[in-house]
C-alpha positions as CSV (number, residue, x, y, z in Angstrom):
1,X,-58.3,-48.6,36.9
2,X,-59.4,-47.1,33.9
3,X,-57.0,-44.8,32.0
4,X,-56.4,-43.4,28.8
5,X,-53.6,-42.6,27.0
6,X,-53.2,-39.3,26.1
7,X,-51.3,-39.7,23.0
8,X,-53.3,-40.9,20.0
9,X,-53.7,-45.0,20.0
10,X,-50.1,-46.4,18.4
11,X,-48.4,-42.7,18.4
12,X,-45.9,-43.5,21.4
13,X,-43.6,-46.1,21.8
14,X,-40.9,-46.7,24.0
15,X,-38.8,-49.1,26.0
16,X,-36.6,-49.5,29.1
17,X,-33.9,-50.8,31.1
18,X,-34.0,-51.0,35.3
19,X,-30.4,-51.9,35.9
20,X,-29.4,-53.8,39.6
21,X,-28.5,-51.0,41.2
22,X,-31.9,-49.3,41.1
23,X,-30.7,-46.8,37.5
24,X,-32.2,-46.9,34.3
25,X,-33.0,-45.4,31.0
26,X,-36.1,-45.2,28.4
27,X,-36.6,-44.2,25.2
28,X,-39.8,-42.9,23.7
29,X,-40.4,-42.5,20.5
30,X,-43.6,-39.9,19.9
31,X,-44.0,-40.9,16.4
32,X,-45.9,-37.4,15.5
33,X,-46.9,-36.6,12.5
34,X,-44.5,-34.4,10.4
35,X,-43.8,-34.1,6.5
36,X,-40.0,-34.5,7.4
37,X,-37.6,-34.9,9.6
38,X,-37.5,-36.7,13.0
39,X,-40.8,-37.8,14.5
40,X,-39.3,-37.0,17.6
41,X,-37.6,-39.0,20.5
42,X,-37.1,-38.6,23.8
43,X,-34.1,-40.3,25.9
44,X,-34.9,-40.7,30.0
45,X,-32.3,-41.6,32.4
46,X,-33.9,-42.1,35.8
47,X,-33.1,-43.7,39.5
48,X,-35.9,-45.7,41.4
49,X,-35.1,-45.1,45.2
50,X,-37.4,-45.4,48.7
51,X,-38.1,-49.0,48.0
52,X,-39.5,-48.2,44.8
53,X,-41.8,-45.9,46.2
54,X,-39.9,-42.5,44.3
55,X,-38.7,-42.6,40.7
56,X,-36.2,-39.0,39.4
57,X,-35.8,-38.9,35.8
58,X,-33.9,-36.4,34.0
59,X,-34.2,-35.9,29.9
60,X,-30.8,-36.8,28.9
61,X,-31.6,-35.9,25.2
62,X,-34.7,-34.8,23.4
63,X,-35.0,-34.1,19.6
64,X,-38.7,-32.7,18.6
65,X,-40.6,-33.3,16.4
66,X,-39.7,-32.3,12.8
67,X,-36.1,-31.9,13.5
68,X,-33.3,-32.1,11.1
69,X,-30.6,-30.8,13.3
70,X,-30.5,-33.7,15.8
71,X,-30.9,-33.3,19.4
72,X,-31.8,-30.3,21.0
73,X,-30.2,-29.1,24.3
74,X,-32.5,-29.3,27.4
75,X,-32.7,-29.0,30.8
76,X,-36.0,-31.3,32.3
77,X,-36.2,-32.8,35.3
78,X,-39.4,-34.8,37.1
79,X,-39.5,-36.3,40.6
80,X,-42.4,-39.3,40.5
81,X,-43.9,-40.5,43.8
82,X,-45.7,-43.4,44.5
83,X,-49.1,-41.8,47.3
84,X,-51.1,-44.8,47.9
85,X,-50.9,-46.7,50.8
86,X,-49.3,-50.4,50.1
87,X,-52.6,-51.7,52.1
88,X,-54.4,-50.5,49.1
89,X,-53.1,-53.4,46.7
């Protein structure tokens, strides 16, 4: 499969935790280039369910890009399904 990123090369970073019970939170830091303040970061919380076949995520908190107030309040929500068949792997 041949993708690219579509963020500069280096720009984002992240990380992220799966927990036992199927939960867990990333971070992504979008490292944008701003003459002060934050470089932005955006915190996940998520849920893998359907035998890991659906993934929701909700932004817990988001602080753009050039902030210097701190987090900004949001309301963003994704639903992520896997469509290929398993026989396709």
């Amino acid at each position: 499969m041949n993708q690219k990123d579509f963020a500069p090369k280096g720009q984002e970073e992240g990380t992220y935790t799966v927990n036992s019970d199927c939960t867990g939170s990333m971070v992504i830091n979008l490292s944008a280039p701003v003459p002060m303040g934050s470089t932005g970061v955006i915190n996940i919380m998520f849920v893998i369910s359907d035998g890991g076949r659906h993934i929701h995520e909700v932004v817990s908190e988001f602080t753009p890009p050039g902030s210097t107030t701190g987090p900004q309040p949001t309301q963003t929500s994704a639903d992520d399904w896997k469509v290929a068949s398993e026989k396709d792997h």
